[in-house]
MARROVEX-49539 format. One line per field, with one value per residue (C-alpha): residue in three letters; x, y, z; residue number from 1. Coordinates in Angstrom, 2 decimals. Layout:
N
roro <- ala,...
east <- X,...
north <- Y,...
up <- Z,...
mivo <- NUM,...
This chain:
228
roro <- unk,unk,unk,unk,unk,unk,unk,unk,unk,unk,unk,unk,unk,unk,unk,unk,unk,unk,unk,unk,unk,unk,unk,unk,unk,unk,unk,unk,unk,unk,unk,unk,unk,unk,unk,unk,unk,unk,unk,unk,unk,unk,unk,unk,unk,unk,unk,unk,unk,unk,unk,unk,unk,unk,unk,unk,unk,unk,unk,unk,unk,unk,unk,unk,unk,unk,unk,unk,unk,unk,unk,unk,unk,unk,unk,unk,unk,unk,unk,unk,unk,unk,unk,unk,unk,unk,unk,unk,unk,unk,unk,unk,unk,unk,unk,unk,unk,unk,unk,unk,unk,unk,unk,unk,unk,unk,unk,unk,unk,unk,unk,unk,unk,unk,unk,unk,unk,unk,unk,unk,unk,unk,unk,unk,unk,unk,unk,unk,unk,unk,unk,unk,unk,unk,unk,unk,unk,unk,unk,unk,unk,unk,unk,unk,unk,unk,unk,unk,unk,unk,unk,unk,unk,unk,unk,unk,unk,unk,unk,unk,unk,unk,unk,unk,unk,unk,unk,unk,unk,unk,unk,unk,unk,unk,unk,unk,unk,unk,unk,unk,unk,unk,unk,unk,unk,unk,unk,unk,unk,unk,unk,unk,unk,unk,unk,unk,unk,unk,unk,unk,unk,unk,unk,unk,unk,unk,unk,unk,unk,unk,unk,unk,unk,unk,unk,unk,unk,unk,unk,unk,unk,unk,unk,unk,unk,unk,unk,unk
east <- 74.31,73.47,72.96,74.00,78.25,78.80,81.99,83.54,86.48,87.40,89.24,91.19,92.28,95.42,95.56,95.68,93.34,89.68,87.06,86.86,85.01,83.50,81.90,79.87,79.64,77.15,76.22,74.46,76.54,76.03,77.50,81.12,82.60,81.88,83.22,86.55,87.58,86.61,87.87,90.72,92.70,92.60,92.02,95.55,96.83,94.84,95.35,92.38,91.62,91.48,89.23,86.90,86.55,85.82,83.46,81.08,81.22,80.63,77.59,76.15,75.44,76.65,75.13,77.29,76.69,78.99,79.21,81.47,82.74,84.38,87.29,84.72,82.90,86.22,87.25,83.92,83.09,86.83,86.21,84.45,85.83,88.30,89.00,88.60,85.03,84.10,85.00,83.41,80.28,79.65,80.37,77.91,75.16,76.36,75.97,72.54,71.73,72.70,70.30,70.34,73.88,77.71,79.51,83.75,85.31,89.07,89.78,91.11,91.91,94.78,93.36,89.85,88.57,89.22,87.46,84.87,83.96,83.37,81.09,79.17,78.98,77.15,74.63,76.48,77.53,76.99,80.26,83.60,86.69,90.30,93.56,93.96,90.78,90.67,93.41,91.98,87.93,86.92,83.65,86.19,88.30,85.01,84.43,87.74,87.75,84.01,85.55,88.46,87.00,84.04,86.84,89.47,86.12,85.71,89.28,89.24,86.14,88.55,91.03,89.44,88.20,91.28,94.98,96.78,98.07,99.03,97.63,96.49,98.65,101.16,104.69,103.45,105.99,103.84,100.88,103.83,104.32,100.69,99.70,102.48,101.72,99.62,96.93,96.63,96.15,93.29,91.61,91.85,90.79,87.61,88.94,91.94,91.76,92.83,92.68,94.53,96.37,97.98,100.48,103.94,105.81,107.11,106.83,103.58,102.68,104.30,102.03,99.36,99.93,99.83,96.88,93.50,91.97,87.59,86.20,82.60,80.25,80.45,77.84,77.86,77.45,75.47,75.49,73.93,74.70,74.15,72.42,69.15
north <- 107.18,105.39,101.65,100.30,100.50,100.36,99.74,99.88,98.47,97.43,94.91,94.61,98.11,97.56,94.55,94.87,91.50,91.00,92.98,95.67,94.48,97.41,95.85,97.55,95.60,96.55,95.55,96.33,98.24,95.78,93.03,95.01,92.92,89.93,91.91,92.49,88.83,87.56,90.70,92.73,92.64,93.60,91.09,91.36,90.12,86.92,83.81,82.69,80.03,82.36,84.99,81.86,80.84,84.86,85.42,82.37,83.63,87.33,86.53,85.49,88.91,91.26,92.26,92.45,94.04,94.48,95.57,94.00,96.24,93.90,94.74,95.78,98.00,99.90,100.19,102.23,103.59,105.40,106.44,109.54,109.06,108.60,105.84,107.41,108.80,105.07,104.42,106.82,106.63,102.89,103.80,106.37,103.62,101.39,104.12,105.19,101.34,101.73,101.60,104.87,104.64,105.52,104.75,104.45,104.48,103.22,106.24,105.91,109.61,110.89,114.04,113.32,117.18,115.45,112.36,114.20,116.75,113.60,111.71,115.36,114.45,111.19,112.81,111.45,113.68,112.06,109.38,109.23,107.93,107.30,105.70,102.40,102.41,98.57,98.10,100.10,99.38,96.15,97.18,97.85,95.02,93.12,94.90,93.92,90.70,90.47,92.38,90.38,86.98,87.93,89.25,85.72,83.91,85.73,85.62,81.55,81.25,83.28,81.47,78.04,79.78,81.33,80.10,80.47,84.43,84.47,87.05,89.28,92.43,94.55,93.43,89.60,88.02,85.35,87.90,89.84,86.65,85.37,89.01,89.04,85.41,85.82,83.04,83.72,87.25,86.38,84.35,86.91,90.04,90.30,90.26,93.02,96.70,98.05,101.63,101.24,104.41,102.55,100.56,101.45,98.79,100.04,97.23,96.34,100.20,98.98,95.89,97.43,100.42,97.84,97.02,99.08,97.32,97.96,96.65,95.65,96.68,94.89,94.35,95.02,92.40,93.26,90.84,90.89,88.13,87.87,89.15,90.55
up <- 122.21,119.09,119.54,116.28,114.69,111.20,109.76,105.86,104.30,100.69,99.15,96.02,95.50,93.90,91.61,87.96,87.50,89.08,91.22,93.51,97.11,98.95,102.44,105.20,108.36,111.31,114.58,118.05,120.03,122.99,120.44,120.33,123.31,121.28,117.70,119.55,120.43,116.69,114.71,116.77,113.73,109.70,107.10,106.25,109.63,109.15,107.07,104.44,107.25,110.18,108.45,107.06,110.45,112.23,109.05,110.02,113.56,112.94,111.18,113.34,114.60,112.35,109.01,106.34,102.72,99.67,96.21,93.93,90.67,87.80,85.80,82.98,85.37,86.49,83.28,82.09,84.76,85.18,81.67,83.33,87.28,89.21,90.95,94.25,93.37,92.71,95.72,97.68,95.44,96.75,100.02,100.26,98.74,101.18,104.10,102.75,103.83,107.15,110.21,112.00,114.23,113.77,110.64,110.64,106.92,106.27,104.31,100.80,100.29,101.32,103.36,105.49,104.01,100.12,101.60,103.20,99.85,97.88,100.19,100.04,96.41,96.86,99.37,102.77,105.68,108.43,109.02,110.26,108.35,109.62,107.67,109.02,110.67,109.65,112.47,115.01,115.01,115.56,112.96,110.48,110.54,110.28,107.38,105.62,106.55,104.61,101.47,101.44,101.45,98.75,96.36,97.51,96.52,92.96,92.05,92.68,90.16,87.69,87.93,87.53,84.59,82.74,84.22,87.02,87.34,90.94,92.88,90.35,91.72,89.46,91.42,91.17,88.78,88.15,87.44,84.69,83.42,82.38,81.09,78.82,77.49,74.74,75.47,78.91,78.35,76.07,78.45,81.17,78.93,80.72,84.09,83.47,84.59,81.37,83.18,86.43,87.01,89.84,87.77,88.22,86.53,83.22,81.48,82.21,80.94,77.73,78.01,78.33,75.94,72.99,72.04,71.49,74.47,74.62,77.18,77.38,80.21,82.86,86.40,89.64,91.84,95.19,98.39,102.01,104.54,108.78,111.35,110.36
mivo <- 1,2,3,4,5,6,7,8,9,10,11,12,13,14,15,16,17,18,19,20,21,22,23,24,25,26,27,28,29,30,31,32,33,34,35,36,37,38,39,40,41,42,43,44,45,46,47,48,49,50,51,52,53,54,55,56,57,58,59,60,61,62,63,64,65,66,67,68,69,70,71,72,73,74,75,76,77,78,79,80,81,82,83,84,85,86,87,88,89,90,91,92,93,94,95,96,97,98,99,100,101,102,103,104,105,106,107,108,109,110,111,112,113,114,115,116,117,118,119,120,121,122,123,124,125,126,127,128,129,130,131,132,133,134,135,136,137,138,139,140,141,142,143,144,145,146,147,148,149,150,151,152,153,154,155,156,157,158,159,160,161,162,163,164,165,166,167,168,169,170,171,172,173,174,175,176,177,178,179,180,181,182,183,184,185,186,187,188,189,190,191,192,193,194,195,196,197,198,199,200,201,202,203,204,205,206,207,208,209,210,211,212,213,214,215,216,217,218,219,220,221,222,223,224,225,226,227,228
């Protein structure tokens, strides 16, 4: 048996405003009793205080890396990729900087063989990936709760720098309301996903269908924190 457990989540799939967070999270298998009491649920389950307080503990022994794609970079990058490719692009970096052991994905394909094809792409076979899998492996959850509080973090620093847009996701009336306000819309131009194919709202299709938005390039921002 392998001795070391690798997790992956992401954070910040949805919203129209601010980065994507893709984290991998990894420990010693003899470690796991100790990753179930501090992260036996998903990010989502846990308030901004609660996963502060499991990330300090968890890295203590658990290594954690992430990639962060802006706005900008989404909106080049999908100029020749899907979304999903991103996605699984990173992932597979993120994999390739594994130590030797078992990885567990939270899938974000909707069939594992679509999931599995694309990984292929990025030169990674050897993983596992589940839907949900942030709920049920300990790893995983990790994992989230990582991606969740790098991309909380980044979204703060935007909006100390622009206005207040709420939560920066597409049914967030407050989020409507400062994209269709013409200063605040200027001030966040840099941090909008100009291409997000996941908007359903009509009116913010409208929104966004009226202007000849370019976006610059933008960076990816890489981290690494815990356990060595």
């Amino acid at each position: 048996m392998l001795s070391m457990i690798a997790g992956i989540d992401e954070a910040g799939r949805g919203p129209v405003i601010g980065p994507l967070v893709v984290c991998s999270a990894s420990c010693r298998r003899e470690d796991e009793k100790q990753l179930k009491k501090l992260a036996s649920k998903d990010s989502k389950q846990l308030s901004a205080a609660q996963r502060e307080e499991a990330y300090e503990k968890l890295k203590g022994f658990v290594t954690f890396r992430w990639v962060e794609i802006s706005a900008m970079d989404l909106n080049r990058l999908m100029d020749t990729m899907s979304l999903n490719d991103i996605e699984a692009k990173v992932m597979a970096d993120l994999i390739k900087k594994l130590p030797e052991g078992d990885a567990m994905i939270d899938m974000p394909d909707r069939y594992a063989w679509t999931f599995r094809k694309r990984m292929e792409k990025f030169g990674v076979t050897k993983f596992e990936a589940e839907h949900k899998a942030d709920e049920n492996y300990p790893i995983v959850a990790a994992a989230s709760i990582c991606a969740k509080i790098i991309r909380d973090r980044k979204i703060e620093e935007i909006r100390k720098a622009t206005c207040d847009f709420g939560s920066g996701y597409p049914g967030d009336p407050k989020t409507v309301a400062a994209l269709k306000d013409k200063a605040s819309r200027k001030l966040l131009e840099p941090f909008i996903r100009q291409k997000w194919k996941t908007l359903e709202n009509i009116k913010q299709m409208k929104l966004f269908d009226t202007e000849d938005d370019t976006p610059a390039v933008g960076g990816q921002a890489e981290g690494k924190q815990g356990a060595g």
